[in-house]
C-alpha positions in Angstrom: -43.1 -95.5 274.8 -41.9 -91.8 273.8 -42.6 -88.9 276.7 -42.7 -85.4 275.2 -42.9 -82.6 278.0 -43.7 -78.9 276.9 -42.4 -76.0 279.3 -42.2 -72.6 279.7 -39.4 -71.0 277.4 -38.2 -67.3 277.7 -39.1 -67.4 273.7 -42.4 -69.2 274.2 -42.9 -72.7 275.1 -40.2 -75.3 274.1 -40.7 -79.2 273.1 -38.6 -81.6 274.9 -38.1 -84.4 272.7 -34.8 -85.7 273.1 -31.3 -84.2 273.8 -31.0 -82.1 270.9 -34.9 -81.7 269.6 -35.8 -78.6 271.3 -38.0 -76.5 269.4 -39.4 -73.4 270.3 -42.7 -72.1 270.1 -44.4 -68.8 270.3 -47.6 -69.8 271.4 -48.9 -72.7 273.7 -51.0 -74.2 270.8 -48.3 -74.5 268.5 -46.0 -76.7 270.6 -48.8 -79.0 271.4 -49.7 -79.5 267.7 -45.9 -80.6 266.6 -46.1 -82.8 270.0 -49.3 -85.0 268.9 -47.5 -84.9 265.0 -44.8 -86.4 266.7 -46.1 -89.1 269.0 -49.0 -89.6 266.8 -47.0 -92.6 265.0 -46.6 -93.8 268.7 -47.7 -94.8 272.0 -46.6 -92.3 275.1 -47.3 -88.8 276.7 -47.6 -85.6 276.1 -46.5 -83.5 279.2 -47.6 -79.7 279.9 -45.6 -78.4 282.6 -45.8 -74.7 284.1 -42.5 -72.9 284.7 -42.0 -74.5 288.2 -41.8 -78.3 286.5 -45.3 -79.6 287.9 -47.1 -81.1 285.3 -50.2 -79.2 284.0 -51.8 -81.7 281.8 -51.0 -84.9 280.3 -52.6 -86.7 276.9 -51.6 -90.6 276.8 -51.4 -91.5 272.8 -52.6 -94.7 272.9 -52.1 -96.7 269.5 -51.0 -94.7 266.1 -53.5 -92.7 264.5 -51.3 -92.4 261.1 -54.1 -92.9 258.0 -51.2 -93.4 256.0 -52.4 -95.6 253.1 -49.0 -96.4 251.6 -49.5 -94.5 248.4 -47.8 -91.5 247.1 -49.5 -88.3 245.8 
C-alpha cells in the first residue's frame, strides 16, 4: 500500500512520495492530479494536510484503474 501526503510548501503545495520525490506545486489542484496519476496503478492514500500536519482529506485508491490495453500507439 503506497501513502502519498500533500502539504503546504512556501512555493505551493509539495507531494510526499518517497525520500527524494518531492515535487512542488503551484496550486492545490495540481498536486492532487500527479498524486491520483501516481497511485492510480496502486492501492493506498492520498493525504491532504494543512500547514500544522492534521490531515484535511484523505482518498483511499482502492484497486488500479490503469485502462492500459497493452498496445502501443
Amino acid at each position: 500500500m503506497i501513502v502519498i501526503e500533500i502539504r503546504p510548501h512556501r512555493w505551493g503545495w509539495k507531494v510526499f512520495e518517497a525520500s527524494g520525490v518531492e515535487p512542488v506545486f503551484p496550486q492545490k489542484n495540481q498536486a492532487i492530479d500527479y498524486a491520483q496519476c501516481r497511485a492510480s496503478f496502486l492501492s493506498g492514500e492520498i493525504r491532504v494536510l494543512d500547514s500544522s500536519a492534521l490531515s484535511r482529506s484523505t482518498t483511499r485508491i482502492e484497486s488500479c484503474e490503469c485502462r492500459y490495453d497493452g498496445r502501443r500507439r
